[in-house]
C-alpha positions in Angstrom: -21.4 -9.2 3.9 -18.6 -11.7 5.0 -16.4 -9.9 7.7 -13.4 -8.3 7.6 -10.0 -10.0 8.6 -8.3 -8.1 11.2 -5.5 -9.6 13.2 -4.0 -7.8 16.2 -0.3 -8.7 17.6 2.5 -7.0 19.1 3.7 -5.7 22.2 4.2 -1.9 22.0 2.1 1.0 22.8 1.3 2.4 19.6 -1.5 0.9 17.3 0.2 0.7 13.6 -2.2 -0.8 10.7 -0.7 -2.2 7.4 -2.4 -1.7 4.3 -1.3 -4.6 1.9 -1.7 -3.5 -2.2 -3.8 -5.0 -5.1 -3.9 -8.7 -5.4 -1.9 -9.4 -2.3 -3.4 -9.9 1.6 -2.1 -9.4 4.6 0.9 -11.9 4.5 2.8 -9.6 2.8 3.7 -8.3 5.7 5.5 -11.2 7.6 9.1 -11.0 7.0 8.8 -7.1 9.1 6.1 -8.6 11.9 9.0 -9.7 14.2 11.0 -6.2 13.9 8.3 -4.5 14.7 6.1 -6.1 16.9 8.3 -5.4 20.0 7.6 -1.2 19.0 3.8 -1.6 17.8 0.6 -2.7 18.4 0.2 -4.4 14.9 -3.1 -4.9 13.0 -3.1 -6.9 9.8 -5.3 -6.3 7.3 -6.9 -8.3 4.8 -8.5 -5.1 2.1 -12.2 -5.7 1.4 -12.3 -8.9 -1.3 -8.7 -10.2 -0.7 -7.9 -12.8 1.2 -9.6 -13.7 4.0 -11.7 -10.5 3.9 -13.5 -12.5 0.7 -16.6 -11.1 -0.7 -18.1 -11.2 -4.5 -18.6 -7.5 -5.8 -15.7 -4.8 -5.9 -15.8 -1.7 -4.0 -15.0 2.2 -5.0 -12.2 3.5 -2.8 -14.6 5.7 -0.6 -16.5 2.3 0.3 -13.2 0.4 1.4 -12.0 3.2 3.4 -16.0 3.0 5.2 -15.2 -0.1 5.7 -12.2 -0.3 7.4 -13.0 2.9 9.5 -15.2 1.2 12.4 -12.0 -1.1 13.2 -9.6 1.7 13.5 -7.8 2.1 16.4 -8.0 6.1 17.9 -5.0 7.6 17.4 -3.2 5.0 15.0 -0.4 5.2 12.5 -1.6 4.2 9.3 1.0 2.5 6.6 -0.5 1.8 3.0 1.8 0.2 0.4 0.5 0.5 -3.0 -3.2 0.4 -3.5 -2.9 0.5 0.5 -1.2 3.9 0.5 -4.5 5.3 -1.6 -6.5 3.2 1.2 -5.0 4.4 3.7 -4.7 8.5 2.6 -8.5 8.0 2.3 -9.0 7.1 5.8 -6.6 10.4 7.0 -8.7 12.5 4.8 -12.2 11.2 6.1 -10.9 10.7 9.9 -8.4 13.3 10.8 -9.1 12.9 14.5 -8.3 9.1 14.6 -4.8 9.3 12.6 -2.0 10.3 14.5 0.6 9.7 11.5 0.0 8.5 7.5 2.8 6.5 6.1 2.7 5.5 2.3 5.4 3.1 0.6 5.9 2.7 -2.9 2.2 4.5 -3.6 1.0 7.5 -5.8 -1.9 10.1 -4.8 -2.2 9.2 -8.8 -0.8 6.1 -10.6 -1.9 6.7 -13.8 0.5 9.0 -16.4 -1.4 12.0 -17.0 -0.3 15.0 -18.4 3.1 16.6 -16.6 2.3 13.7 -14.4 4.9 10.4 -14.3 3.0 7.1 -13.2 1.6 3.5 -15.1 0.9 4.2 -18.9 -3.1 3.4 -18.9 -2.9 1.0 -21.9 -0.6 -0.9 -19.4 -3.2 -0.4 -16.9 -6.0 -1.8 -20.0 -4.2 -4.6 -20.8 -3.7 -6.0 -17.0 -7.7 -5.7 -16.9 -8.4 -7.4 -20.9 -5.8 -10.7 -19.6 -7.9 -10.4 -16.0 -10.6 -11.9 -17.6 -8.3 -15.0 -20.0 -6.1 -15.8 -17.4 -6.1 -13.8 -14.2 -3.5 -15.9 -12.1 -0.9 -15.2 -14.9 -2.4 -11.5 -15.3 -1.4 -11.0 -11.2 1.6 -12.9 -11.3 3.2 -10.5 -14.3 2.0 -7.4 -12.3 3.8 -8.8 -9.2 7.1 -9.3 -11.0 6.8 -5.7 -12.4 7.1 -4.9 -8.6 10.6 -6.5 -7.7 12.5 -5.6 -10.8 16.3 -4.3 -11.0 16.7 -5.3 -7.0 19.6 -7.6 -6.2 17.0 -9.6 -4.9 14.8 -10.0 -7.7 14.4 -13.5 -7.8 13.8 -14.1 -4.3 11.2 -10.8 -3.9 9.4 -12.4 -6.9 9.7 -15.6 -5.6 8.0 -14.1 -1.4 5.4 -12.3 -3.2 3.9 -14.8 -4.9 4.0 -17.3 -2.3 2.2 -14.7 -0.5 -0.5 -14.6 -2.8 -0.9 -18.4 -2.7 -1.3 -18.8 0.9 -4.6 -17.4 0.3 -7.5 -18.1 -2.0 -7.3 -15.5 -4.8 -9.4 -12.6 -5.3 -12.8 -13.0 -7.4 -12.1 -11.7 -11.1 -14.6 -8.6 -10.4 -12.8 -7.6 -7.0 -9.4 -7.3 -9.0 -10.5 -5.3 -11.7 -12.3 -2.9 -9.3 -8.8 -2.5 -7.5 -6.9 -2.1 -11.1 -10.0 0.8 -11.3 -9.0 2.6 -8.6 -5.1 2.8 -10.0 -6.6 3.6 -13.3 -9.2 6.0 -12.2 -8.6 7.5 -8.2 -6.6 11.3 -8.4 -6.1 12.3 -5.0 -3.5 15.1 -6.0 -5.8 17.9 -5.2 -7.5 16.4 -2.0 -4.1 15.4 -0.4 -2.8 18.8 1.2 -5.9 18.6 3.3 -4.0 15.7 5.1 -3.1 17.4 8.5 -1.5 14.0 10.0 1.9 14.1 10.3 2.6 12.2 6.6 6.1 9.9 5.8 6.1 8.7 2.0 8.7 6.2 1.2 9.7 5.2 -2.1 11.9 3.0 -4.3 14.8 4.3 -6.5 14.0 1.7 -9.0 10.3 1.3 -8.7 8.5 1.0 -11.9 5.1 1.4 -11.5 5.8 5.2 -8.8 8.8 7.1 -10.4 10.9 8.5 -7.8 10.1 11.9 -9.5 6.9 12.0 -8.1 8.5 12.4 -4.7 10.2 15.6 -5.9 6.6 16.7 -7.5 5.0 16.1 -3.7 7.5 17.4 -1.7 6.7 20.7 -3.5 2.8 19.9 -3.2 3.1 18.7 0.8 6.1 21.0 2.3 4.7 19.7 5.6 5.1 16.4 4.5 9.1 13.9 4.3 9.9 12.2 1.4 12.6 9.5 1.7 13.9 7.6 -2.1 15.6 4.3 -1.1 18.4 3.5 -3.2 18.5 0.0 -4.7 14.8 -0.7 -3.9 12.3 -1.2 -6.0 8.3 -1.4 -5.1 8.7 -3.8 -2.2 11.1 -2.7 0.1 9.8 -4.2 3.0 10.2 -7.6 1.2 14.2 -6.1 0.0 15.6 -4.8 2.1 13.4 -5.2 5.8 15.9 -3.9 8.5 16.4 -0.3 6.6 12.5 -0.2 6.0 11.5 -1.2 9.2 14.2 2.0 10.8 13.0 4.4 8.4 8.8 3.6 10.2 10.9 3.5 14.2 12.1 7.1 13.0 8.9 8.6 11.9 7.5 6.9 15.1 10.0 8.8 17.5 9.3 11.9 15.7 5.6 12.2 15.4 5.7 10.7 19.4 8.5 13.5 20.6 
């Protein structure tokens, strides 16, 4: 088993780990390491079979959350965009005594569209996997522009994800379709009240692949839980609009800390 890619950096006293989503690695997260390095102790992550965390064979959701566990910090905030946010909501579930605070961007306890349930249409979710298999660098790069549309900035966030997903060697054909499995497949709508971590979920007003609606459906679900919709972002807002994401995780920070 090749080893996990874990960078530490940062100067504050809280541990915060950043959960990257699928096809993407740990780069993703550069244009927000400078704001908030001076507040956190950052870890990076590379997620099992992406980037420099590069293995052959996929992994189930439960097995990526096992094996990120034995690197986690005690007491850490956890932040999961995406894929990351189902990651991440894993790890609060199965370690409650290590998470101090869950933050989800731009992610669904359920990203299919099921019934009386808004998410990805699962023949969208089909054909992604059939073109993974003809043409899988196209296949990622159309998923990745689905993730910047109606922003001002669409060119540009198309433009910094993808160079993102350059600077690394790509994911083995088998470890992407095991991560389009878990979007297709993972329902965590029923586990997800068991979070007892203080829990910030942060979405996009134009996302396309997480309705905003689903916030109004959790805030119902998780009454212990905050929901914040940012206007004029779509499924990257740390790539959009930086400065506003990076206040929205310094807020939830003071709270959770008093």
């Amino acid at each position: 088993m090749n080893s996990l890619y874990w960078h530490t950096c940062g100067e504050g006293a809280h541990d915060l780990v950043l959960l990257h989503g699928w096809g993407l690695n740990a780069e993703v997260w550069q244009s927000i390491v400078p704001r908030l390095s001076p507040h956190f102790r950052l870890h990076l992550v590379d997620l099992p079979g992406y980037g420099r965390s590069a293995r052959s064979d996929a992994l189930s959701l439960t097995q990526m959350a096992q094996q990120l566990l034995p690197h986690l910090p005690p007491r850490v905030l956890l932040l999961g965009w995406s894929l990351g946010g189902l990651v991440a909501s894993e790890l609060a579930l199965c370690a409650p005594q290590q998470v101090a605070g869950l933050i989800s961007v731009a992610s669904s306890p359920c990203f299919t569209a099921r019934d009386g349930w808004p998410g990805i249409k699962p023949e969208t979710l089909e054909t992604f996997r059939t073109q993974l298999n003809s043409d899988f660098q196209r296949t990622v790069g159309r998923f990745l522009a689905l993730q910047t549309l109606g922003t001002d900035s669409v060119r540009q966030d198309a433009r910094r994800l993808k160079e993102v997903v350059l600077a690394q060697p790509m994911p083995p054909v088998e470890v992407l379709d095991g991560g389009l499995a878990i979007l297709r497949e993972v329902d965590l709508r029923d586990r997800l009240p068991q979070i007892s971590a203080p829990f910030l979920r942060l979405y996009g007003a134009l996302d396309g692949l997480v309705p905003r609606r689903i916030a109004a459906l959790l805030d119902e679900a998780l009454p212990a839980s905050t929901s914040l919709v940012m206007e004029k972002v779509a499924h990257a807002p740390f790539i959009s609009h930086p400065d506003l994401f990076c206040q929205h995780i310094l807020d939830f920070r003071k709270k959770i800390s008093g």
